[in-house]
C-alpha positions as YAML, in Angstrom:
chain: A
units: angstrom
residues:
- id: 1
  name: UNK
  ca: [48.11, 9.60, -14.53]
- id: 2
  name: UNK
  ca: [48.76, 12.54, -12.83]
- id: 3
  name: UNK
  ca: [46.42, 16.17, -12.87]
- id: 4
  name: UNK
  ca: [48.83, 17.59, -15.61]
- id: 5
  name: UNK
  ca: [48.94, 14.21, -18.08]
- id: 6
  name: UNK
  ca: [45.00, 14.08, -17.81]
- id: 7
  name: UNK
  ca: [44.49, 17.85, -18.67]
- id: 8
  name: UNK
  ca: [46.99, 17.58, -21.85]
- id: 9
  name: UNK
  ca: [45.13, 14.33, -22.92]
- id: 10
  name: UNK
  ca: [41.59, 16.07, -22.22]
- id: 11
  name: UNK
  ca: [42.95, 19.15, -24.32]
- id: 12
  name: UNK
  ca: [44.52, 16.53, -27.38]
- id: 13
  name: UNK
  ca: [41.23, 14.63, -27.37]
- id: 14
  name: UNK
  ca: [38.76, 17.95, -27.17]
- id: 15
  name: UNK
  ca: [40.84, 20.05, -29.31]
- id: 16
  name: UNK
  ca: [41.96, 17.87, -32.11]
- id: 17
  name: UNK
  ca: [39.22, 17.75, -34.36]
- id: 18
  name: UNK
  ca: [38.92, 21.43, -35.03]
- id: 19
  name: UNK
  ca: [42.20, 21.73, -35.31]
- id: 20
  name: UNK
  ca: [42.41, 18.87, -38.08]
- id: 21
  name: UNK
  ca: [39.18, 21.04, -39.84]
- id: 22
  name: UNK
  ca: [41.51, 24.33, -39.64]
- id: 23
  name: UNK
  ca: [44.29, 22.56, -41.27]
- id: 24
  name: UNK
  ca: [42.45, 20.66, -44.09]
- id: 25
  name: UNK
  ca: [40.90, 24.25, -45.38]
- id: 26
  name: UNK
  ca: [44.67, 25.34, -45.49]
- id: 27
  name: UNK
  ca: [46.33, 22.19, -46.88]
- id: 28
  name: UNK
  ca: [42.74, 21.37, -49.02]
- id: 29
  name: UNK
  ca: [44.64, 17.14, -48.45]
- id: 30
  name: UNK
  ca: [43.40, 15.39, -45.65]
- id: 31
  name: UNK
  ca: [46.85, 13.45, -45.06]
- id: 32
  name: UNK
  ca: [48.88, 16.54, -45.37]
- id: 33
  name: UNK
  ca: [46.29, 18.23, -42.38]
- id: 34
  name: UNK
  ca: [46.91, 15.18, -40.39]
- id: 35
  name: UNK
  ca: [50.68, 15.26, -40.62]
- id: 36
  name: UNK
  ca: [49.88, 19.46, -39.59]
- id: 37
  name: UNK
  ca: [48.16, 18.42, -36.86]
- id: 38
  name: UNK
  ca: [50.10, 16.09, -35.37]
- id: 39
  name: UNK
  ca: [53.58, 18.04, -35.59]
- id: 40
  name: UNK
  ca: [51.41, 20.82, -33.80]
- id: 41
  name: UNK
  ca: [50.57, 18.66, -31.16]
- id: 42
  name: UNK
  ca: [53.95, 16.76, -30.93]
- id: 43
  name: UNK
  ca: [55.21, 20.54, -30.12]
- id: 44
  name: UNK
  ca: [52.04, 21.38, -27.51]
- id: 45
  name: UNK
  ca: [52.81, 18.04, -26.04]
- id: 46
  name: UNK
  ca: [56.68, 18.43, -25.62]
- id: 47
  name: UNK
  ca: [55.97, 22.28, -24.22]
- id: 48
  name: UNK
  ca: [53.02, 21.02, -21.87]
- id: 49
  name: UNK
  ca: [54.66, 21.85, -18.51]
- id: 50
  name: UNK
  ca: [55.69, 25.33, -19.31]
- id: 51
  name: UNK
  ca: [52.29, 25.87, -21.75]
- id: 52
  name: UNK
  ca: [50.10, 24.89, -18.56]
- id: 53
  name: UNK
  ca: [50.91, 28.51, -16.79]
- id: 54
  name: UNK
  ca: [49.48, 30.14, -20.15]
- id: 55
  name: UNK
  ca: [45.96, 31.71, -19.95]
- id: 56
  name: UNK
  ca: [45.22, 29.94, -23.23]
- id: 57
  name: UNK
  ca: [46.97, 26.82, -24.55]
- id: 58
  name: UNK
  ca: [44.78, 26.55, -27.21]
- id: 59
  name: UNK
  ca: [44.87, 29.96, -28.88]
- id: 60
  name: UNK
  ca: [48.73, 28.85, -28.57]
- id: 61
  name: UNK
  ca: [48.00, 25.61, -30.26]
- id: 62
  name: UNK
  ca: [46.25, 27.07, -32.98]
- id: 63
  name: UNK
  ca: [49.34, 29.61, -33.61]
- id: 64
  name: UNK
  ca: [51.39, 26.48, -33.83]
- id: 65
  name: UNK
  ca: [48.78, 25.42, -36.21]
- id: 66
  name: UNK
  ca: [48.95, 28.06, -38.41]
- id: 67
  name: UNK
  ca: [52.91, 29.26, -38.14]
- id: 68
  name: UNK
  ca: [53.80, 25.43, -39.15]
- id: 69
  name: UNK
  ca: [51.54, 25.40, -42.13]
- id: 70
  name: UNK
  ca: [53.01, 28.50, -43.39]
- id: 71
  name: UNK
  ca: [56.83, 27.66, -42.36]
- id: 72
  name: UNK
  ca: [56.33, 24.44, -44.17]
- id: 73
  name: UNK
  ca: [55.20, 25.84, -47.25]
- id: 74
  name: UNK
  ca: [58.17, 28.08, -47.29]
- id: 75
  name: UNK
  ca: [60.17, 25.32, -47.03]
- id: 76
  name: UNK
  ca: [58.19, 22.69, -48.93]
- id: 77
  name: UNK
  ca: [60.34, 23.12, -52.59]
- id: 78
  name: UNK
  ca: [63.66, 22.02, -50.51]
- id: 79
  name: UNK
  ca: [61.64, 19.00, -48.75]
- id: 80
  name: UNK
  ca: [59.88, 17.21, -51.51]
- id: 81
  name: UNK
  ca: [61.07, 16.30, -54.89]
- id: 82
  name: UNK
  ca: [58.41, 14.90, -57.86]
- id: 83
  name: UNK
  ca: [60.13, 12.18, -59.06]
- id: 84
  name: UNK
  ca: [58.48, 9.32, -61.89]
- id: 85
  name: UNK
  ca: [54.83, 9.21, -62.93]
- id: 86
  name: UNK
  ca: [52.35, 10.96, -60.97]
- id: 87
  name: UNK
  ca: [49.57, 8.84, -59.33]
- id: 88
  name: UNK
  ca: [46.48, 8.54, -61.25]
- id: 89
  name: UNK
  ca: [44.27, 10.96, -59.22]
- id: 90
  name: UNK
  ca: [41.93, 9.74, -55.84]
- id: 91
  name: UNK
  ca: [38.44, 9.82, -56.28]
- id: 92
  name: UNK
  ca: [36.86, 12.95, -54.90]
- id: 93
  name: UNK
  ca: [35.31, 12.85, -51.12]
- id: 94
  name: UNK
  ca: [31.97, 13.44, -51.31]
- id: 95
  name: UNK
  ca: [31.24, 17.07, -50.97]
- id: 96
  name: UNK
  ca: [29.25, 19.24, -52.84]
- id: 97
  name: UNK
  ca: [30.51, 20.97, -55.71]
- id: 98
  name: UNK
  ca: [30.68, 24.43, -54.39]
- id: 99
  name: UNK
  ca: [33.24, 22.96, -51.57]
- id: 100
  name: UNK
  ca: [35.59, 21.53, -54.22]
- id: 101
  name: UNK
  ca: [36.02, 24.72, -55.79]
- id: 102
  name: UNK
  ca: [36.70, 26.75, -52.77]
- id: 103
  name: UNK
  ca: [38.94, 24.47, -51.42]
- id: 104
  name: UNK
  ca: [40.83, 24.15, -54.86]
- id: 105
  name: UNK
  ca: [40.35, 28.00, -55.21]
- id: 106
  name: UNK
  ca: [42.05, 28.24, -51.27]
- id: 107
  name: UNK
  ca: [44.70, 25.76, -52.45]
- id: 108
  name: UNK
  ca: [45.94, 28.35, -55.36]
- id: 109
  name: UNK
  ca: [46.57, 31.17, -52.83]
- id: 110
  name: UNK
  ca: [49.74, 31.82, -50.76]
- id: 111
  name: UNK
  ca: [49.85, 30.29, -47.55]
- id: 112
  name: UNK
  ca: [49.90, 33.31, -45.45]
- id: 113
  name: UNK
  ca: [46.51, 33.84, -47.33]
- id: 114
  name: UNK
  ca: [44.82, 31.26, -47.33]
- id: 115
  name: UNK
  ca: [46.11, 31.31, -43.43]
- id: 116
  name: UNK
  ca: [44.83, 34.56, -42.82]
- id: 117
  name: UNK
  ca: [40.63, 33.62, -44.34]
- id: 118
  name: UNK
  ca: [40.93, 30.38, -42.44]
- id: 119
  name: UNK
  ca: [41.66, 32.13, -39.03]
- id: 120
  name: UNK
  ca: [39.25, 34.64, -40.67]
- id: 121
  name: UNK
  ca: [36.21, 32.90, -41.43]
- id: 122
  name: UNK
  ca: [36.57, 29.38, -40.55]
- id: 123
  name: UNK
  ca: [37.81, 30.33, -37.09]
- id: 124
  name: UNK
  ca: [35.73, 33.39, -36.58]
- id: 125
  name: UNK
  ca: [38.64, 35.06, -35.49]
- id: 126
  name: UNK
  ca: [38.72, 38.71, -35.31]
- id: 127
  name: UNK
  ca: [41.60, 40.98, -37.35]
- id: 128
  name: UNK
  ca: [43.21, 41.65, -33.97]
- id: 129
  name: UNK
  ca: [43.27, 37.71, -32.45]
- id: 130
  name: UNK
  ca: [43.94, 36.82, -36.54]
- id: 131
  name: UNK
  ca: [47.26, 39.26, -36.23]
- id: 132
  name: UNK
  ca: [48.15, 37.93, -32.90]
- id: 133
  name: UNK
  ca: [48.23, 34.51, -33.77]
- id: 134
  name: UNK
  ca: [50.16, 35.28, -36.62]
- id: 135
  name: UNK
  ca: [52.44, 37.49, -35.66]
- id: 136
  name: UNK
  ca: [51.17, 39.97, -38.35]
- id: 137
  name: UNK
  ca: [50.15, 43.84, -38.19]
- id: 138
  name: UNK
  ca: [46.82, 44.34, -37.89]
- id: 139
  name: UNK
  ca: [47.14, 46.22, -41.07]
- id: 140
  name: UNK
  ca: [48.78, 43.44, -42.99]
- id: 141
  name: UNK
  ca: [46.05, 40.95, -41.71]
- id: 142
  name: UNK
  ca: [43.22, 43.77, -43.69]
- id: 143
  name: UNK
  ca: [45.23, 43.67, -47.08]
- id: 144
  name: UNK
  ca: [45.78, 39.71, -46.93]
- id: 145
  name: UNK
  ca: [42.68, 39.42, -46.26]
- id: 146
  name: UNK
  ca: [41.34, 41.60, -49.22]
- id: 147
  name: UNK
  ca: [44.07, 40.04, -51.12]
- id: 148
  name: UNK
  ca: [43.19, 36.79, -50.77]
- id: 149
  name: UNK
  ca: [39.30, 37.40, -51.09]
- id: 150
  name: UNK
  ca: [39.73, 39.12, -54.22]
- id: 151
  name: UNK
  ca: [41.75, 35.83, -55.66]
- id: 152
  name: UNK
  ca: [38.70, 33.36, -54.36]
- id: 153
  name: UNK
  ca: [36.45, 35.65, -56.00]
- id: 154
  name: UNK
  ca: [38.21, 35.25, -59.15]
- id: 155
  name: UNK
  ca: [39.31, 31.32, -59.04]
- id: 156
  name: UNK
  ca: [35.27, 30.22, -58.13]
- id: 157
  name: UNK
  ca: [34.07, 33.01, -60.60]
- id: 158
  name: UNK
  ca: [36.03, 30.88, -63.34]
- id: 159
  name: UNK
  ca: [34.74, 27.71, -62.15]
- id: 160
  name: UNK
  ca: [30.85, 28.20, -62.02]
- id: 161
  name: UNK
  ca: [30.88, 30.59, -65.45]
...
């Protein structure tokens, strides 16, 4: 292996798991964050060469992250079809119950969202890295983010009333 392959399997095997934690908050199902996660890195991996003269592959990695959750939700009523009897449902993980409900609560709001808290408040990210990533106003960022707040609020008020 050369200098390049061993830094792009150092970043896949350092970076992975926080990226698979960014998209299960968004996608609240674990297979549907794997499947995130690995089209994001299918796209670092096939861009390695060119990503390598970037400053920062990974805030580029997490943009991936993010822009292919939310272009696949745009999408997702053309992809996928219910068809027959739906299966009876998986037991829960074991979380606590307060978990469940946000994550159920963060499932119920639009992508961009639930997109915007994760970068937010899972990431840590500022409203200025948040829009970057994005591709948002900084602006737009402040009223998703109030937005989607104010729906959280609302779903886990229901739940524990």
């Amino acid at each position: 292996m050369d200098h390049g392959e061993d830094a792009l399997h150092d970043f896949v095997r350092d970076r992975r798991l926080a990226l698979f934690r960014s998209a299960y908050l968004m996608c609240g199902n674990r297979h549907e964050a794997e499947d995130l996660v690995q089209t994001t890195l299918v796209k670092v991996v096939l861009g390695w060469r060119r990503l390598q003269k970037l400053d920062n592959v990974e805030a580029y990695a997490r943009k991936t992250l993010f822009n292919t959750f939310i272009e696949g939700r745009r999408r997702f009523w053309r992809r996928e079809h219910a068809y027959g009897e739906l299966p009876e449902r998986a037991a829960p993980d074991t979380d606590s119950e307060t978990g469940m409900v946000v994550r159920e609560a963060l499932a119920r709001i639009t992508p961009r969202q639930r997109a915007v808290l994760v970068l937010r408040y899972w990431e840590d990210q500022s409203v200025e890295a948040t829009a970057a990533v994005l591709g948002m106003r900084e602006n737009t960022v402040k009223s998703h983010t109030a937005r989607g707040l104010a729906a959280l609020r609302a779903q886990v008020g229901k739940e524990f009333v």
